[in-house]
N, C-alpha and C positions, 0 to 999 in steps of 0.2 A: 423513600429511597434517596440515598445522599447522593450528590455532585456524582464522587468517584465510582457508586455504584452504578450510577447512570451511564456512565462513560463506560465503565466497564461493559457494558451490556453492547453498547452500541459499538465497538468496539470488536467483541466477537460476534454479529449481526454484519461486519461489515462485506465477509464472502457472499452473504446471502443477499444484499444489497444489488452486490459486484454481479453474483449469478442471476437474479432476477434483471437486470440491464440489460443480461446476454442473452434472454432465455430468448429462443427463435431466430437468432444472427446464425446465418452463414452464409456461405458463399461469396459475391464480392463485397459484401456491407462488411466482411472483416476488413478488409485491406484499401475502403474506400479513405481516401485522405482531402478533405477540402480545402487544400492547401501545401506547398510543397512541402514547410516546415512542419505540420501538422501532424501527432503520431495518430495510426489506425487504431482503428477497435483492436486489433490481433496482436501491436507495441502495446497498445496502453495494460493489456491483460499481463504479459510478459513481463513488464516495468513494476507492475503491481505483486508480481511474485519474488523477482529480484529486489524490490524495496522493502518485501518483510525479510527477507536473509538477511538482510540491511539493519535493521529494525530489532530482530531476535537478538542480534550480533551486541545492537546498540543499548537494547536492554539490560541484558546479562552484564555486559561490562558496568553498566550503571548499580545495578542492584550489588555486583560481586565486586566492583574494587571502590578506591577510593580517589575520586573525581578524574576519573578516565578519561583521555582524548577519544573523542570520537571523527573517525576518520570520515570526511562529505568523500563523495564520488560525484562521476560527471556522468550523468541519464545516457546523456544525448550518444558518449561513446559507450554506454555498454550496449544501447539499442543497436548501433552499429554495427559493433565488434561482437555482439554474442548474438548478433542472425538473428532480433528479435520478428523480424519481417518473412523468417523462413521458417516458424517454428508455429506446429500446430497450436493452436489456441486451447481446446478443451485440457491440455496437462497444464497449461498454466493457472488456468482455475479450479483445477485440484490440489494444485502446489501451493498455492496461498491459499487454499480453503485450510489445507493441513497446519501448517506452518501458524497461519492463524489462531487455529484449535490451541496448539502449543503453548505460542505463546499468552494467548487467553487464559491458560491453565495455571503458566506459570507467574501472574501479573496478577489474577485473583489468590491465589494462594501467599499473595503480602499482606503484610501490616499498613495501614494507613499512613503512618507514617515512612516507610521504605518511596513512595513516590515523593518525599522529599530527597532526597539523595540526587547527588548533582554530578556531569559530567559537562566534557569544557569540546561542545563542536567545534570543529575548525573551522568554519565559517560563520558559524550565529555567534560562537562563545558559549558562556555558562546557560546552561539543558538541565533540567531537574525531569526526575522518571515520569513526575505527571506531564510533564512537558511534551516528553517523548509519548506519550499515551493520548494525549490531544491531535499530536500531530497524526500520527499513523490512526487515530480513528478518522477525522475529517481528509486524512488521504484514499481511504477506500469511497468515503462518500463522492468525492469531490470527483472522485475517475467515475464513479455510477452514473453520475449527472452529466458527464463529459457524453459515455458512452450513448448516454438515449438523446443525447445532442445531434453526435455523427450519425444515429442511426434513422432521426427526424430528417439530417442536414443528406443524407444518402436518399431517403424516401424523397423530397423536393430535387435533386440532382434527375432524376429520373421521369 
């Protein structure tokens, strides 16, 4: 199995990752925070769905134009401003499970060559599509390992 196909895989694996972290969380282990600045199991679930609209967005533009801005946003104010702290958890782990599937579908269905194709982030600079495919894969990981963190770091609080 090559690099990309590897990635690929783990990649669409990354809900089920996200959803095995959760499986058994409720109550207040959503919204336990160790810390002021620190987002809860119930933002990071939320973050992780508004990062792939993010993501799909950032895709598309990559594969469809020709080296596209890709617009950063700031977490901290969508967690904010879009009530990630008031919003049930289980839709958002169907919304990036969905959205996932999508764009899984549409990212195997390139050519090896289309992950070269480049976009220019506003904050990193020059982004090529594998680039973009690294990042949102070690992003679902990287929230999976968070979550069994606060949910160790929730079980010792107790």
């Amino acid at each position: 199995m090559s690099e990309l196909e590897q990635l690929l895989e783990r990649f669409r694996r990354g809900p089920e990752v996200v959803a095995a972290a959760t499986t058994g969380a409720a109550g207040p282990v959503l919204d336990y925070r160790p810390a002021p600045e620190k987002w809860t199991i119930r933002q990071i679930l939320w973050h992780l769905a508004d990062s792939e609209i993010a993501g799909a967005m950032r895709f598309r533009q990559v594969i469809a134009e020709d080296n596209p801005v890709l617009q950063a946003y700031d977490q901290d104010a969508w967690a904010a401003r879009l009530g990630y702290e008031n919003r049930k958890f289980s839709p958002a782990i169907e919304l990036f499970r969905r959205l996932r599937l999508e764009n899984h579908a549409l990212l195997s269905s390139l050519p090896p060559e289309a992950f070269a194709r480049t976009g220019q982030h506003t904050e990193t600079g020059p982004v090529t599509l594998l680039d973009l495919l690294r990042l949102y894969t070690g992003h679902a990981e990287s929230h999976a390992r968070q979550i069994l963190q606060l949910r160790q770091a929730y079980k010792a609080s107790r």
